[in-house]
C-alpha positions as CSV (number, residue, x, y, z in Angstrom):
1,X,3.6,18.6,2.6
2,X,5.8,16.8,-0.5
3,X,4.6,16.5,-3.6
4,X,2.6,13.5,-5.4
5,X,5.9,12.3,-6.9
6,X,5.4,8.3,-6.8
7,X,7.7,7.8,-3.6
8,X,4.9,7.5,-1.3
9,X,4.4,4.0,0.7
10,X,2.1,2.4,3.5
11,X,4.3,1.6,6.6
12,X,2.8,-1.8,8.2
13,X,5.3,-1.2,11.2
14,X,3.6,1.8,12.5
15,X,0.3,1.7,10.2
16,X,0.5,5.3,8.8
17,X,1.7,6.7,5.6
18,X,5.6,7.5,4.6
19,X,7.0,9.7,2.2
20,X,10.2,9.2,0.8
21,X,13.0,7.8,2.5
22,X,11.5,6.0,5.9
23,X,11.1,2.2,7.3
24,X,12.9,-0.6,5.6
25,X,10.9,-2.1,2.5
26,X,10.2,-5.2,4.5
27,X,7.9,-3.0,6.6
28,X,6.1,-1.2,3.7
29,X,3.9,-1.6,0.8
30,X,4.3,0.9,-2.2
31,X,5.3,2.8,-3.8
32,X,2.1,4.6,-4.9
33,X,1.8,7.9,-6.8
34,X,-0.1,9.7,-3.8
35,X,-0.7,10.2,-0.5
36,X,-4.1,9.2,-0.8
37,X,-3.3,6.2,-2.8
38,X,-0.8,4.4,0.1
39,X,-3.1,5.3,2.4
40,X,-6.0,2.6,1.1
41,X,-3.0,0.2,0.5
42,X,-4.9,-1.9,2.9
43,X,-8.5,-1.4,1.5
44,X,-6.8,-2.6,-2.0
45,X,-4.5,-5.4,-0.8
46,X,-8.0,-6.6,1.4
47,X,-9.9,-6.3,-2.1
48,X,-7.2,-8.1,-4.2
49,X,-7.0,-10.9,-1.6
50,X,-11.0,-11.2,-1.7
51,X,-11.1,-11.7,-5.8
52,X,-8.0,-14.0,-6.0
53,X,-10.3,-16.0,-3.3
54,X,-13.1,-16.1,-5.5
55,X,-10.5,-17.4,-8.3
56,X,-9.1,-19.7,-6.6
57,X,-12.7,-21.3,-5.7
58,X,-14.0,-20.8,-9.4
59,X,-11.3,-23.2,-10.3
């Protein structure tokens, strides 16, 4: 397994975790410092989404 050096992404092509080199950008979110981080790139782009929502309807 690679190490937590930063080059890890969420592939939204094939819905897995990449490391390194892999899909083009335009399929990917990232880059995150670990494994674990990329792989609740969905949980955290679903959470960020939710609060600027609540923004949004605050104003």
């Amino acid at each position: 397994m690679a190490g937590d050096d930063g080059d890890w992404w969420f592939c939204l092509k094939h819905m897995k975790v990449e490391h390194g080199p892999g899909c083009p950008g335009k399929d990917r979110m990232g880059p995150y410092k670990s494994e674990s981080a990329a792989a609740d790139a969905l949980a955290l782009a679903r959470e960020r989404n939710e609060a600027w929502r609540r923004d949004d309807a605050e104003d």
